[in-house]
C-alpha positions in Angstrom: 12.0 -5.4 10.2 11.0 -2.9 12.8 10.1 -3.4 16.6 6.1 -4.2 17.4 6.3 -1.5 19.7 8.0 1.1 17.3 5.4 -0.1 14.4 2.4 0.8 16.7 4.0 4.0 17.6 4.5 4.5 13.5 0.5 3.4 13.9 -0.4 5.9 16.7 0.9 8.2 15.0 -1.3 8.3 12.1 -4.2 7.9 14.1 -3.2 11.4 15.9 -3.5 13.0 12.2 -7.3 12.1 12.0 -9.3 14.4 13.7 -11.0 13.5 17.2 -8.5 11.5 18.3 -8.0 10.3 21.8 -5.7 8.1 23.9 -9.2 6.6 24.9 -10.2 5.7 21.2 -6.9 4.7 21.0 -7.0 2.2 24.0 -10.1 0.5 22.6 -8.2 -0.5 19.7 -5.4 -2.0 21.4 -6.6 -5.4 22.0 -7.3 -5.9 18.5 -4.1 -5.1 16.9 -1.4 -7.2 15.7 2.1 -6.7 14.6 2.8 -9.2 11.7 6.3 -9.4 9.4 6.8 -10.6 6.2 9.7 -11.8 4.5 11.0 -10.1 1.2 8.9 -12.4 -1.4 6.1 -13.3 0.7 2.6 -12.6 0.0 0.1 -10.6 2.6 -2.6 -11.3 0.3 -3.1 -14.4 -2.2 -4.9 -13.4 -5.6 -8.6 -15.6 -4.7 -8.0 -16.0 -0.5 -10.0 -12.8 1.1 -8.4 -10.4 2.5 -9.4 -10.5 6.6 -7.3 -7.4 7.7 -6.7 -3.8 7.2 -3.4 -3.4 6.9 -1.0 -0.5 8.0 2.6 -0.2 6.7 5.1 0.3 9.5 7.8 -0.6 7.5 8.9 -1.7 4.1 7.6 -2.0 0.7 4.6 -4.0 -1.0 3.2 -4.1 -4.2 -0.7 -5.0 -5.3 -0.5 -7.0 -8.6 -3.4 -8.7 -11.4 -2.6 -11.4 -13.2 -3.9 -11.4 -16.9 -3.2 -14.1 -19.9 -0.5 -15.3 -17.5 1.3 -11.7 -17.2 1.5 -10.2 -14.0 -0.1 -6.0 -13.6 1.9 -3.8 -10.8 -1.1 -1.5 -9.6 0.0 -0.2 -6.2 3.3 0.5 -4.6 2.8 0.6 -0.9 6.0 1.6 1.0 5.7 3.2 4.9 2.9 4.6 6.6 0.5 3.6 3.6 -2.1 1.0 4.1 -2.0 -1.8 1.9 -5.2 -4.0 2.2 -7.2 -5.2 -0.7 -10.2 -2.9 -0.4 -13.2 -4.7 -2.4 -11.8 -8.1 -0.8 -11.6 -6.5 3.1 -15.2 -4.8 2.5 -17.1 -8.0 1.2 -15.3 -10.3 2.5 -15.0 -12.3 -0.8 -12.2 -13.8 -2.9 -9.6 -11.1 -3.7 -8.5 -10.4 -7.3 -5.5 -9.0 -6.6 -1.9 -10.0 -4.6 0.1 -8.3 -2.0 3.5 -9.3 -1.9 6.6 -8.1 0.0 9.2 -6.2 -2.0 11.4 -6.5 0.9 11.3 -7.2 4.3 7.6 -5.7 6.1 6.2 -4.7 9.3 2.4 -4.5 9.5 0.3 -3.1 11.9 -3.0 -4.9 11.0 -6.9 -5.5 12.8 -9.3 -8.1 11.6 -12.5 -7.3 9.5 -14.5 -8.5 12.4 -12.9 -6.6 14.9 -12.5 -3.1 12.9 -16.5 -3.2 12.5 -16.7 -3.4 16.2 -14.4 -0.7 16.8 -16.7 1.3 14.7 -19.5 0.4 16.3 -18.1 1.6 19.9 -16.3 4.3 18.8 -17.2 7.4 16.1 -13.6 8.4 15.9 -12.7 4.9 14.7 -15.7 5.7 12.2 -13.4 8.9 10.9 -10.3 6.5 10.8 -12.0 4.1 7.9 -13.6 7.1 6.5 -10.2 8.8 6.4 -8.8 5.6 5.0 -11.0 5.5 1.5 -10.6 8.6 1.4 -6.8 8.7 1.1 -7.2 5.3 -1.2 -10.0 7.0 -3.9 -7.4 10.5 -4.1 -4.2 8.2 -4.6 -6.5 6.0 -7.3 -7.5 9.3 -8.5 -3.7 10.7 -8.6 -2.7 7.4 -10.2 -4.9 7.7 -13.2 -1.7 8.7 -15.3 -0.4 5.4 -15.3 -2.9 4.4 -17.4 -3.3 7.7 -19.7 -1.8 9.1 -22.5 1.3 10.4 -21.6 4.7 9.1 -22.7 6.3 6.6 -21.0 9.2 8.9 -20.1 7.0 11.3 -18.5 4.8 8.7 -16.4 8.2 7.8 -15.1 9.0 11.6 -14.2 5.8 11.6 -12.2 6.6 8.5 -10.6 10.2 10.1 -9.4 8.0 13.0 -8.5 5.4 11.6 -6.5 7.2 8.8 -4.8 11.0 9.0 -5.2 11.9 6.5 -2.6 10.1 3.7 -4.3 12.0 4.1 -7.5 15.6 3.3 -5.7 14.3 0.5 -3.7 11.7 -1.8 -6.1 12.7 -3.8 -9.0 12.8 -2.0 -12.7 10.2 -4.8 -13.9 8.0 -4.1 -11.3 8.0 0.2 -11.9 8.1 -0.9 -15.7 5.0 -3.2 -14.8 3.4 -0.2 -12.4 3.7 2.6 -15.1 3.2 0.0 -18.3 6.7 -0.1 -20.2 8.6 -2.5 -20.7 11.9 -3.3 -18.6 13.8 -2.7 -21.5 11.7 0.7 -22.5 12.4 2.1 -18.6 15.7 1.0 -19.2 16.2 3.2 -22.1 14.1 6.1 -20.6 16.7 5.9 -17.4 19.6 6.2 -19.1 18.3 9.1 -21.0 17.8 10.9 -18.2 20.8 10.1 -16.3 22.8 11.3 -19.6 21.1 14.6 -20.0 21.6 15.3 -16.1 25.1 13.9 -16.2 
């Protein structure tokens, strides 16, 4: 778990990525944001509550999950200084159809629905900063569209080593076999490969 105070300075820090920032802009939100943990195990989002916050990771690891026929989909990995909010749920305001559940212990920097539209309506900058947001969100879905391709299971877990190799050593192997489409035992056999031909 990490200090409120250091998870807004983790926040702050993103901010002073997007262009036009301000210690101003920055003031205005300050009221409005929260620092909430979770425990390893517990859900930010329920699959059919709606999702009432945008949701900044200060620290730790989530995944985003669908459940189908009873068997549970890994569709987002979301470790630190992500966001992790589910997107259709937060914009409509309506039942989500996905989970968000701790892989191990989280910090979140988070502002309500309600109060992120009034930011934008005070403040352009804060504008940029949800504008920036689905941005990042429609490139990563965009860069993620291998999971679901055609290439072999042991090269969708190469490009998950590539593209996030601090995930891999800290989340479950059901939940990477879940997020790339294998089975445990297929990553399993896939790991070992590679650990032998390195070795």
């Amino acid at each position: 778990m990490l200090d409120a105070n250091l998870a807004i300075d983790k926040f702050k820090a993103f901010l002073k990525s997007v262009q036009g920032y301000t210690d101003d802009a920055f003031e205005l939100a300050l009221p409005f944001i929260q620092v909430r943990e979770f425990k390893k195990g517990e859900h930010f989002v329920e699959r059919g509550k709606t999702c009432k916050h945008f949701a900044f990771v200060a620290d730790g690891i989530l995944r985003a999950y669908n459940l189908y026929d009873g068997v549970e989909s890994t569709t987002c990995l979301c470790s630190n200084n992500t966001f992790a909010t589910s997107t259709v749920s937060f914009i409509t305001q309506t039942p989500s159809n996905v989970a968000i559940q701790a892989l191990e212990d989280v910090t979140l920097v988070l502002i309500k629905h309600e109060d992120l539209n009034t930011l934008y309506s005070k403040s352009t900058f804060w504008e940029k900063v949800g504008r920036v947001v689905a941005e990042r969100e429609y490139i990563e879905l965009q860069q993620s569209s291998w999971r679901n391709g055609p290439l072999p299971a042991k090269e969708k877990y190469l490009t998950l080593l590539k593209e996030n190799p601090g995930v891999v050593n800290r989340v479950p192997l059901h939940y990477i076999a879940s997020y790339i489409g294998v089975t445990p035992e297929t990553l399993s056999r896939i790991r070992k490969k590679i650990a032998t031909s390195n070795s």
